[in-house]
Backbone bond lengths (Angstrom), bond angles and torsions (degrees), N, CA, C in turn:
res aa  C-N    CA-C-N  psi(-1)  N-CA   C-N-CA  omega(-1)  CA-C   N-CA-C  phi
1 X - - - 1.461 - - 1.519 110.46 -
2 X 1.605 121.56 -55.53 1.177 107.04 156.13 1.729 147.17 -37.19
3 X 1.358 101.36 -41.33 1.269 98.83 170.87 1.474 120.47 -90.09
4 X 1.257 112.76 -4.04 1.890 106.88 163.38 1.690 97.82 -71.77
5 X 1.364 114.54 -37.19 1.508 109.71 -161.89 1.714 98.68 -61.35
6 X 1.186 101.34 -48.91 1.650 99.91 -179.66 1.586 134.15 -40.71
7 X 1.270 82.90 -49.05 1.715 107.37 -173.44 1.447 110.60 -69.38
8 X 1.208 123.85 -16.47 1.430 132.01 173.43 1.243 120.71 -100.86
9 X 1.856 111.67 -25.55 1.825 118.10 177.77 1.178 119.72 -33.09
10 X 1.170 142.30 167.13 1.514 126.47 140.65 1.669 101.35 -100.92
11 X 1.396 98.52 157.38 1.521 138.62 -151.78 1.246 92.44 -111.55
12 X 1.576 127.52 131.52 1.497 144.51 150.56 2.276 106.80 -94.21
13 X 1.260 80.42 111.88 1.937 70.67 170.73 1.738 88.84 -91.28
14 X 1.236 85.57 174.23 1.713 101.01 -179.94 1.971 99.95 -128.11
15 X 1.499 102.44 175.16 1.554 81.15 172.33 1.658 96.48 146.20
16 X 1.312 118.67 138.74 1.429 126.56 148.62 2.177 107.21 58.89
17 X 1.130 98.12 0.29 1.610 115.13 174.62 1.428 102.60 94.62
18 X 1.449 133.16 28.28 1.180 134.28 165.04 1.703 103.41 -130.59
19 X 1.475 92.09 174.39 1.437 101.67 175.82 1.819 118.48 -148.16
20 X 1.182 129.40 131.27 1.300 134.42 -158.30 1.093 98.61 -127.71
21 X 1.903 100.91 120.63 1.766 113.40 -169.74 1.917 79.48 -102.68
22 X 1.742 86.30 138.68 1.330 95.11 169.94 1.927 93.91 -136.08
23 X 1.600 76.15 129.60 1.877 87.72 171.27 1.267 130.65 -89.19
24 X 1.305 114.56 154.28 1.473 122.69 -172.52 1.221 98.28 -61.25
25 X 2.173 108.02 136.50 1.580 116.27 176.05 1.450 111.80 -45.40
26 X 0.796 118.53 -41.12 2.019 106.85 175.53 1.183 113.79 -38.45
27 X 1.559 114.84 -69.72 1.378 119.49 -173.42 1.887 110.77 -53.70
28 X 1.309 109.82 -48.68 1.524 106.85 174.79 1.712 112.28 -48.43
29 X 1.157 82.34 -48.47 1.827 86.98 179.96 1.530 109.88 -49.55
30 X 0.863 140.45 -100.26 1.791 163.00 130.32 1.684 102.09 23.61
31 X 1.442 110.34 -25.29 1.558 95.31 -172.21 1.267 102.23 -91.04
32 X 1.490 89.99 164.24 1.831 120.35 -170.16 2.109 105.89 -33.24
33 X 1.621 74.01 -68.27 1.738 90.84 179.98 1.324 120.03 -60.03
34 X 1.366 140.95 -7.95 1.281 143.13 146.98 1.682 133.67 -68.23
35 X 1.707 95.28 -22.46 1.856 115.70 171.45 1.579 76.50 -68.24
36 X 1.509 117.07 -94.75 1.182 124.10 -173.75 1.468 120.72 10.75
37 X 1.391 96.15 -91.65 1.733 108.95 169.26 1.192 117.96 -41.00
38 X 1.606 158.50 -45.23 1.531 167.06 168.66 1.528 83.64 -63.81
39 X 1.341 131.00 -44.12 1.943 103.92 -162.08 1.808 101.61 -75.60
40 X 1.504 100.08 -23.81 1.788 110.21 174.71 1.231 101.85 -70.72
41 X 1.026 141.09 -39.19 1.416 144.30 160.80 1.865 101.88 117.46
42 X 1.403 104.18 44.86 1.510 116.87 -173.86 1.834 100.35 -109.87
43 X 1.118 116.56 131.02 1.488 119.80 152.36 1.834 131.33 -77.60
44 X 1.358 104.72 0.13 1.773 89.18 -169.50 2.141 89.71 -155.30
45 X 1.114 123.61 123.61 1.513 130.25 174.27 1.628 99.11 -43.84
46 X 1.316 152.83 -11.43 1.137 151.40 160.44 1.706 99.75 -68.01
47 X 1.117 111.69 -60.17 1.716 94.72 -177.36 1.460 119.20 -65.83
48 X 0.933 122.41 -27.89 1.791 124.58 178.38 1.613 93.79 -92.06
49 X 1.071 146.79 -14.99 1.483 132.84 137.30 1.410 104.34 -30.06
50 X 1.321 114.62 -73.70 1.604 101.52 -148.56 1.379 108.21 -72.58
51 X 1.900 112.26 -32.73 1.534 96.05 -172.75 1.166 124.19 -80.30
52 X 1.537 107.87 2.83 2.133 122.09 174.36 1.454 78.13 -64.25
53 X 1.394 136.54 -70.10 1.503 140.00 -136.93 1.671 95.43 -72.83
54 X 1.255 123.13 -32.68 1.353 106.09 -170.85 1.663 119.67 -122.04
55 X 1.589 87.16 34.62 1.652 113.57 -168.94 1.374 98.96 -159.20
56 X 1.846 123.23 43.08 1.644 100.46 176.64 1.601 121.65 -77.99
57 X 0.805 127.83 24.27 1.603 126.39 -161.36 1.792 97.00 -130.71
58 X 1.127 100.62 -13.33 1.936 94.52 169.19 1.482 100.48 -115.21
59 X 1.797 121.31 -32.35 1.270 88.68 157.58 1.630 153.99 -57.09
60 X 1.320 107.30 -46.02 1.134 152.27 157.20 1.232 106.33 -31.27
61 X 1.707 132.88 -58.29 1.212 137.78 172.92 1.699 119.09 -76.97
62 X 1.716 115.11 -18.32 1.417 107.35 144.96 1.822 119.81 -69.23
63 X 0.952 118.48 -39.02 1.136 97.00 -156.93 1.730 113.99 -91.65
64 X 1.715 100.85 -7.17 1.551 106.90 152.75 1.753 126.29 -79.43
65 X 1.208 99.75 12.05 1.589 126.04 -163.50 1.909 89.86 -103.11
66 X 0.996 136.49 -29.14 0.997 147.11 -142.48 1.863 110.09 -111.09
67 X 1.692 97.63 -20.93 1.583 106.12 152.85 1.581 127.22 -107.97
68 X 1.247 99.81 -158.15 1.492 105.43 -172.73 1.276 124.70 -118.25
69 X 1.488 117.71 106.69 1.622 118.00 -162.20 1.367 130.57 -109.52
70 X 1.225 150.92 91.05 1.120 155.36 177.57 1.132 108.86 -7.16
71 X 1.174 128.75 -63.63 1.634 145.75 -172.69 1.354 105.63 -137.27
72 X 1.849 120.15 116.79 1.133 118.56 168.98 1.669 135.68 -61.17
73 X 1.330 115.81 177.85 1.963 102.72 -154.06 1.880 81.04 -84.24
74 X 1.186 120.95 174.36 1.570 143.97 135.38 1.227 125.19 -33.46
75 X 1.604 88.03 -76.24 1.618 129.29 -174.41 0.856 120.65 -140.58
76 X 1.368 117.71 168.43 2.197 116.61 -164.43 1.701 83.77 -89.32
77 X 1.373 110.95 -65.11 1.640 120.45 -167.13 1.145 123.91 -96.91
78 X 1.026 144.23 166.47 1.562 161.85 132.94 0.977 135.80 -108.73
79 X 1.630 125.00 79.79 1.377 123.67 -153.12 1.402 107.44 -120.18
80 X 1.729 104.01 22.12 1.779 92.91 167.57 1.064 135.85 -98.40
81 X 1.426 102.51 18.90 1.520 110.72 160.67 1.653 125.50 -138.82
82 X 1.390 86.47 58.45 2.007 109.88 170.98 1.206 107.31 -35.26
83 X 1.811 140.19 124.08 1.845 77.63 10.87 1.838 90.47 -110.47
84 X 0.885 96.93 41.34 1.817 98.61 171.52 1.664 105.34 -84.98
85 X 1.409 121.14 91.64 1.078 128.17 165.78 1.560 132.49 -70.30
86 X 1.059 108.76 158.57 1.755 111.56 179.91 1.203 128.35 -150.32
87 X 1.852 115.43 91.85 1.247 121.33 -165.57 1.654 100.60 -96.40
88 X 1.732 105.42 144.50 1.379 133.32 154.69 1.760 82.38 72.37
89 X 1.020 129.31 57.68 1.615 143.57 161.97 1.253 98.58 -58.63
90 X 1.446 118.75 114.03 1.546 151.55 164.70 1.672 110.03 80.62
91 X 1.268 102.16 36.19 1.502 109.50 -179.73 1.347 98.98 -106.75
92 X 1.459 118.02 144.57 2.072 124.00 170.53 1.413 95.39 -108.92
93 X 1.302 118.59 149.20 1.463 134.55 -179.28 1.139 121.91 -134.62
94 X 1.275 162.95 169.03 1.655 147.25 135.72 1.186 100.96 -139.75
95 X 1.932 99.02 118.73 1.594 110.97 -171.45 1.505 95.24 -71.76
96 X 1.407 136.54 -0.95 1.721 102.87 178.68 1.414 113.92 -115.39
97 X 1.730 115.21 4.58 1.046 133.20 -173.21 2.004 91.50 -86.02
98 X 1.473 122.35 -29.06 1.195 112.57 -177.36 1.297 98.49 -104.22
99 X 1.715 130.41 22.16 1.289 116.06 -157.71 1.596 86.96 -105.96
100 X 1.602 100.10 -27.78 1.908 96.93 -142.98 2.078 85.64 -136.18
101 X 1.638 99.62 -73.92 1.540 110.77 176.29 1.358 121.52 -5.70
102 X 1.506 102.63 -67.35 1.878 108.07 -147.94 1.467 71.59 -103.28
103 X 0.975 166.58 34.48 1.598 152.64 108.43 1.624 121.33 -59.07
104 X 1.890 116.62 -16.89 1.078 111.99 178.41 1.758 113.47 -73.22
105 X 1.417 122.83 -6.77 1.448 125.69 -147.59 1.629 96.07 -117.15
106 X 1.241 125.14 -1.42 1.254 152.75 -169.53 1.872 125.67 -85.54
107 X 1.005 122.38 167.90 1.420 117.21 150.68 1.758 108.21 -74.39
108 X 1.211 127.60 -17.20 1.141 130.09 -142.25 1.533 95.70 -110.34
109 X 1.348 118.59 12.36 1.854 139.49 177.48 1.951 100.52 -74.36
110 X 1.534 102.08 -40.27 1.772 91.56 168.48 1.484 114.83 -120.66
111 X 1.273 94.37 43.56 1.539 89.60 161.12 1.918 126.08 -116.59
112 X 1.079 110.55 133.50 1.336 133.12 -160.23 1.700 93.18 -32.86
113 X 1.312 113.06 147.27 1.828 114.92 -172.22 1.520 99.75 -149.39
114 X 1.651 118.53 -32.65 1.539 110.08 174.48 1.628 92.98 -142.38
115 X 1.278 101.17 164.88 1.154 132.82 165.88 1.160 119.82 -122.08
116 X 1.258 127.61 128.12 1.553 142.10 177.93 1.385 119.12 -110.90
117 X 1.526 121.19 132.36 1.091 100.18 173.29 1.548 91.86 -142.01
118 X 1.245 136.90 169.04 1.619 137.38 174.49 1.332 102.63 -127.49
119 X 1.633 103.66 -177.21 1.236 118.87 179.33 1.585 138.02 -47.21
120 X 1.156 102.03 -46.39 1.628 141.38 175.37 1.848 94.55 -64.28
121 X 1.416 120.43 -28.32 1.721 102.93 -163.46 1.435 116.97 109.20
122 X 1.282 104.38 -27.14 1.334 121.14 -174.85 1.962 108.89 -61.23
123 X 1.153 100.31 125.97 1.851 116.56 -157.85 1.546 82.75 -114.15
124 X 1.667 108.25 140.84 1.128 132.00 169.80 1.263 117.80 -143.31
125 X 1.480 128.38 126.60 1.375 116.98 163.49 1.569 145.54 -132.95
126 X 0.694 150.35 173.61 1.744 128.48 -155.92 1.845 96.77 -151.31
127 X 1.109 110.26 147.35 1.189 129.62 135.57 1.703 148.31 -72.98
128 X 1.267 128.05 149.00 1.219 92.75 -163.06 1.522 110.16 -86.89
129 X 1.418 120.23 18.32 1.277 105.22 169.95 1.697 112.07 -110.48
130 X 1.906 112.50 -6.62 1.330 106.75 138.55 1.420 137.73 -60.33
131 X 1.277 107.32 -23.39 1.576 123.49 171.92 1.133 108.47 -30.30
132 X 1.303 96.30 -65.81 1.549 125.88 -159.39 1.288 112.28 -79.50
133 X 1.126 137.63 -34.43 1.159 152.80 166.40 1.985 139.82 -82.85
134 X 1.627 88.17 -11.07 1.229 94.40 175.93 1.546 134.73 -53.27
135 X 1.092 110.71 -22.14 1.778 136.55 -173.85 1.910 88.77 -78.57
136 X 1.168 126.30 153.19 1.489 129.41 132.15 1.439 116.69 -115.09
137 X 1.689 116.84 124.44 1.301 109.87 164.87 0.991 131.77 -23.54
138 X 1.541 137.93 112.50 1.887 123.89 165.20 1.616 87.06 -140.74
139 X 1.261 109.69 167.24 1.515 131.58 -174.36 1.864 106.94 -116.76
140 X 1.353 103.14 124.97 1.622 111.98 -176.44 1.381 113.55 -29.02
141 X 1.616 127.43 -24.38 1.029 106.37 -162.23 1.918 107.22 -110.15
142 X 1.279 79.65 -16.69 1.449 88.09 153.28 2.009 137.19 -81.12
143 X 1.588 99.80 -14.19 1.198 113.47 162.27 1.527 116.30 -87.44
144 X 1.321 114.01 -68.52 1.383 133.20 172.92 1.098 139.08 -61.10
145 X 1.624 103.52 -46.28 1.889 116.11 -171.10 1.571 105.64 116.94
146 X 1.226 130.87 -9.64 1.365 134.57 -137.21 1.708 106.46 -146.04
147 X 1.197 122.36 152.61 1.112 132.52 -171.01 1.607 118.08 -74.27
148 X 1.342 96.85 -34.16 1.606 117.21 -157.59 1.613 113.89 -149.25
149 X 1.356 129.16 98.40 1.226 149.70 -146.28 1.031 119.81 -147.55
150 X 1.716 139.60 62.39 1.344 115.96 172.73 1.467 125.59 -90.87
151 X 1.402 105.69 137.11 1.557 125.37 -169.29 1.363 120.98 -148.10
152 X 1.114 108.65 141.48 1.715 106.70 -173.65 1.947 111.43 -60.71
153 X 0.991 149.55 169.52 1.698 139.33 -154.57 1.464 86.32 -126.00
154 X 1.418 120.16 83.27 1.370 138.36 -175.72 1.395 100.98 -78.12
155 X 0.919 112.17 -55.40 1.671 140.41 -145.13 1.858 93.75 -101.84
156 X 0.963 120.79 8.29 1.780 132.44 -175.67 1.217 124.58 50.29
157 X 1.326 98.05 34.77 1.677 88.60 177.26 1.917 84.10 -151.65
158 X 1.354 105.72 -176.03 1.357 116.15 -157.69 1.442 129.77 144.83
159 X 1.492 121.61 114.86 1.598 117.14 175.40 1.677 138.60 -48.66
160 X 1.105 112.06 -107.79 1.763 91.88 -174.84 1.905 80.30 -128.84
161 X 0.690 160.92 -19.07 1.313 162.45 -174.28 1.754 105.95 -65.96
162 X 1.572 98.53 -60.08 1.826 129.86 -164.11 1.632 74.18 -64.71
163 X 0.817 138.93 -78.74 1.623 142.43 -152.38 1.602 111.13 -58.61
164 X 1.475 119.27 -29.37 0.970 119.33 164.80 1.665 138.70 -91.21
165 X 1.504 100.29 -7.62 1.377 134.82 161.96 1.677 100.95 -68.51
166 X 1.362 111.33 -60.38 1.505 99.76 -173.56 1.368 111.00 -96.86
167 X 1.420 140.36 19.39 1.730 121.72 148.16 1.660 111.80 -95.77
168 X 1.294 89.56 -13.82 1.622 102.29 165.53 1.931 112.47 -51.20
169 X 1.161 96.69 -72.24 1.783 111.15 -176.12 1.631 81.16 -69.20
170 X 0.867 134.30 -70.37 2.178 121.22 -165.89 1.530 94.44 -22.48
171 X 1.473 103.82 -64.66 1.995 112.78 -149.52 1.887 90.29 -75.22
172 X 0.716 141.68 -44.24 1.515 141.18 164.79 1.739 115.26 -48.23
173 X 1.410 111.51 -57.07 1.616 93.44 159.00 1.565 136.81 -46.87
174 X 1.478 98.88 -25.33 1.623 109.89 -172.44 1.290 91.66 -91.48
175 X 1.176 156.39 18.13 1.548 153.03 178.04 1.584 123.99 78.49
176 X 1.633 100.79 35.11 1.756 86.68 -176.46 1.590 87.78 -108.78
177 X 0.879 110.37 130.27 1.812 126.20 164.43 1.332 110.49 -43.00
178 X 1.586 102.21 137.60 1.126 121.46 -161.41 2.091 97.49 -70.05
179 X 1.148 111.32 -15.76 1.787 112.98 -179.35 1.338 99.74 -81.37
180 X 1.513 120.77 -10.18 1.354 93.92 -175.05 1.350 107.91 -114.38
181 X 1.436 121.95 29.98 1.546 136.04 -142.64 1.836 96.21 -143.24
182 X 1.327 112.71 58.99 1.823 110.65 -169.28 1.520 128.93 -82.33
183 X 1.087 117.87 96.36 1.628 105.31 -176.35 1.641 116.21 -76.82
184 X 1.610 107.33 116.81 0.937 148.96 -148.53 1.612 129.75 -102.07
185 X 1.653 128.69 76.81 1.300 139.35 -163.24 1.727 111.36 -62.00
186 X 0.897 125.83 96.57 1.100 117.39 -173.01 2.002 122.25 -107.51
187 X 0.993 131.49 167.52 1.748 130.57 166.67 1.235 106.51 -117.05
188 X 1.712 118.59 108.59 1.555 114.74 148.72 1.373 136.39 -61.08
189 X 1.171 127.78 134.20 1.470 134.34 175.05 1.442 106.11 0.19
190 X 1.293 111.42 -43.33 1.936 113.09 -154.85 1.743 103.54 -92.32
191 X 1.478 102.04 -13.59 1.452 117.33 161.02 1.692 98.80 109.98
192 X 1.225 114.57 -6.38 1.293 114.39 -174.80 2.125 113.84 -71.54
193 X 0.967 101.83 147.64 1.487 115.40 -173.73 1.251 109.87 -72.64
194 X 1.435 138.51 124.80 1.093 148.49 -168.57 1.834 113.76 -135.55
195 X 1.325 131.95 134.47 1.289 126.80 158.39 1.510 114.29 -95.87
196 X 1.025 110.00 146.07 1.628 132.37 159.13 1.416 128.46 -122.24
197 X 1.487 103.10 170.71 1.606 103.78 -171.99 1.607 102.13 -105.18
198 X 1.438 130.60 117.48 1.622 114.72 -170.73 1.650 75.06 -103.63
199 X 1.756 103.28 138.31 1.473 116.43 165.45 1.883 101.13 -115.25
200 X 1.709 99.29 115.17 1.749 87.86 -177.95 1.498 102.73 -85.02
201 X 1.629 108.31 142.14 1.528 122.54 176.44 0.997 109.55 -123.34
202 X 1.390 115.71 152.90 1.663 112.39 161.03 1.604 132.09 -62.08
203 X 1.242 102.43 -6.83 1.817 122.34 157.01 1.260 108.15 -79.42
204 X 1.274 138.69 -44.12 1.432 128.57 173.62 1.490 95.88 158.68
205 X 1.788 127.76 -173.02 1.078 120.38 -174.37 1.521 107.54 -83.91
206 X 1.522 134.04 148.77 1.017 128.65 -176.91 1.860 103.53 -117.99
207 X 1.193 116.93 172.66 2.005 123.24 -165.09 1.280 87.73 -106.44
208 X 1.121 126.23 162.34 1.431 145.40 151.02 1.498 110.98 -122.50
209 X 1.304 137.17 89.88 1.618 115.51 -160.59 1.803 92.77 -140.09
210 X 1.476 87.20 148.64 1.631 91.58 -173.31 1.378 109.18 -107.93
211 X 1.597 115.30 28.54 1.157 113.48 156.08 1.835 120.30 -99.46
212 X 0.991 88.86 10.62 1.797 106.92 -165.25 1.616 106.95 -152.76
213 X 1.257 80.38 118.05 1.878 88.69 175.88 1.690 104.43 -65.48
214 X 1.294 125.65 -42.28 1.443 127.04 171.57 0.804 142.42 -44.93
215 X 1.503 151.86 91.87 1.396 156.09 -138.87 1.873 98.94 -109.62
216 X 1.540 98.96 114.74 1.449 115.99 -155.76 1.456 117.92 -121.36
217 X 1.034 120.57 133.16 1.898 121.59 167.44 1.761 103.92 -30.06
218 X 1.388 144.17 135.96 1.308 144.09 146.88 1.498 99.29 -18.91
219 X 1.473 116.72 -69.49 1.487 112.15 -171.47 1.084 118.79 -82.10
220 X 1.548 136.75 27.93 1.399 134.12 165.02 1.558 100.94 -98.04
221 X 1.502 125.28 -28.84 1.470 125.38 164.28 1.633 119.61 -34.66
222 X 1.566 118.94 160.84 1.285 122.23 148.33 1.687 108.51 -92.96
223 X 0.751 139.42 -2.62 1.309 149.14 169.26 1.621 120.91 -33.10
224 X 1.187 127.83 138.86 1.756 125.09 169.49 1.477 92.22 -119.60
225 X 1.593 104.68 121.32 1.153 117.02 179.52 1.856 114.80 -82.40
226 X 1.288 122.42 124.58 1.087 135.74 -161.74 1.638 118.99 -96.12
227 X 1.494 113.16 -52.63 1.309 118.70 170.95 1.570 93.42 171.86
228 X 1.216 99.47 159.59 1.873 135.50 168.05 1.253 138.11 -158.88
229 X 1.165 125.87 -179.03 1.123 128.64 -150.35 1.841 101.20 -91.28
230 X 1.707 102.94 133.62 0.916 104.28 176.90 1.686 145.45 -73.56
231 X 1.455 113.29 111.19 1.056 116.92 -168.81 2.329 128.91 -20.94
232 X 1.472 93.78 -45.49 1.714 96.55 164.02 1.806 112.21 -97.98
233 X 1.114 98.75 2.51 1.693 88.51 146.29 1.173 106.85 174.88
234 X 1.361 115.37 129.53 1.132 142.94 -135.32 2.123 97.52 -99.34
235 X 1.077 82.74 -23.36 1.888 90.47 169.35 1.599 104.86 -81.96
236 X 0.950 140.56 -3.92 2.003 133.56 176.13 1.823 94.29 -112.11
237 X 1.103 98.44 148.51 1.286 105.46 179.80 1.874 97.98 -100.71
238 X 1.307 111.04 154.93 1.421 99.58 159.10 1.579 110.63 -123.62
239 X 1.673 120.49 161.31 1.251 129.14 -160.12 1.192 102.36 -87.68
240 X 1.309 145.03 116.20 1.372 133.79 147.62 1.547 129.87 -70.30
241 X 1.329 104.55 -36.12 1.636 117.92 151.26 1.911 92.26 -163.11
242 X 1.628 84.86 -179.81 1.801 95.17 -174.71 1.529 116.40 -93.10
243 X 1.685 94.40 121.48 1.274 124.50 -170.21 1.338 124.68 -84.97
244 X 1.451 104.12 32.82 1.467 125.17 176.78 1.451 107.52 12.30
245 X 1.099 131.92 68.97 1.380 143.09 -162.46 1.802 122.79 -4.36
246 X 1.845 105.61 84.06 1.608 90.02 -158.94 0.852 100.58 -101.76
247 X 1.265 120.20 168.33 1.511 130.21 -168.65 1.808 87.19 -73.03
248 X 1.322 135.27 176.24 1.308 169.52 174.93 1.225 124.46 -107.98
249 X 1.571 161.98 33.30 1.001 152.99 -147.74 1.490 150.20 -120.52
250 X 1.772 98.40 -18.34 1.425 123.23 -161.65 1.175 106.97 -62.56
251 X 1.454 89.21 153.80 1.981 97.89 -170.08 1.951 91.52 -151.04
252 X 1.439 91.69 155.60 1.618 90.13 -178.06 1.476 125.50 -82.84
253 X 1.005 150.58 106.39 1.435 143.51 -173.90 1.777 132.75 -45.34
């Protein structure tokens, strides 16, 4: 029994002030990048080494082949203006729509996606279709007494504000700056007042909205954007136009 256990371990070499984890042949076998290599028609990650290196533009276009794209690319490259490059030219993407989203429609809706743990020891964990779901719609005055209430959704439930209060502090624990993290006054079609989460990207601004599982371009919304929080300080709001003071409230039915 011991020596099956061995023969399968993975191995740390040591050496030269580095160290190289090598995994047990099973795991090499079984991994992603080894299907890969056999569908290229390669036997060993040394040969699909070299032909990634002397084939990056078909590799490259499998393995962007392998997510989920709003709008497919043009072209793999753009190299006519070295060394300002330009990959997947006229393609739309959303890294959290392939991070968390298109996992809700899946077997892969209860499978574990974060782990939490706090100060105290205390372990928490979610799925990504708890992710998504952790909040329950309720309306301030049904929580509070009151029309207009923002509060973090302690107690698990919470309107469109509470929901945007807490993916706000989530995406800020994971290291995205609080400037690029905007809470966002918005008008639905029906004229009613709505908050959102604006996350700024170098793709453009993206929604966080808990009326829509879909995480969307600003301008893919029906939305009239009203005002938010200002990017160098996040305590002043700035005006986008006048928001005739609306109440805040929407919740999903």
């Amino acid at each position: 029994m011991t020596s099956d256990v061995q023969d399968v371990a993975p191995t740390t070499i040591s050496g030269a002030g580095e160290e190289v984890y090598q995994p047990a042949p099973e795991i090499v076998e079984n991994s992603n990048i080894m299907r890969y290599a056999r569908s290229k028609g390669f036997s060993s990650w040394d040969e699909l080494y070299k032909w990634s290196v002397e084939n990056p533009l078909e590799f490259w276009s499998d393995m962007a082949k392998r997510l989920e794209w709003y709008e497919p690319w043009e072209r793999v490259l753009d190299d006519s203006n070295k060394p300002f490059y330009k990959w997947f030219v006229g393609g739309k993407f959303n890294i959290v729509h392939n991070a968390i989203d298109r996992h809700l429609k899946t077997w892969r809706r209860n499978k574990q996606a974060l782990i939490w743990e706090g100060e105290s020891g205390e372990v928490r964990t979610f799925s990504y279709l708890a992710v998504n779901r952790e909040v329950r719609p309720m309306n301030d005055i049904d929580i509070y007494g009151k029309e207009e209430h923002w509060a973090y959704p302690v107690s698990g439930v919470g309107d469109c504000e509470d929901y945007v209060l807490e993916k706000r502090r989530r995406l800020h624990a994971l290291g995205i700056p609080l400037s690029n993290l905007l809470i966002t006054v918005v008008r639905k079609p029906d004229g009613e007042g709505h908050a959102v989460l604006t996350v700024r990207t170098t793709e453009g601004d993206l929604i966080l909205d808990n009326l829509s599982d879909e995480v969307k371009l600003w301008s893919w919304t029906s939305y009239e954007f009203l005002k938010r929080q200002a990017a160098t300080h996040t305590g002043r709001w700035v005006s986008l136009q006048d928001a005739n003071n609306l109440l805040v409230g929407a919740v999903r039915n």
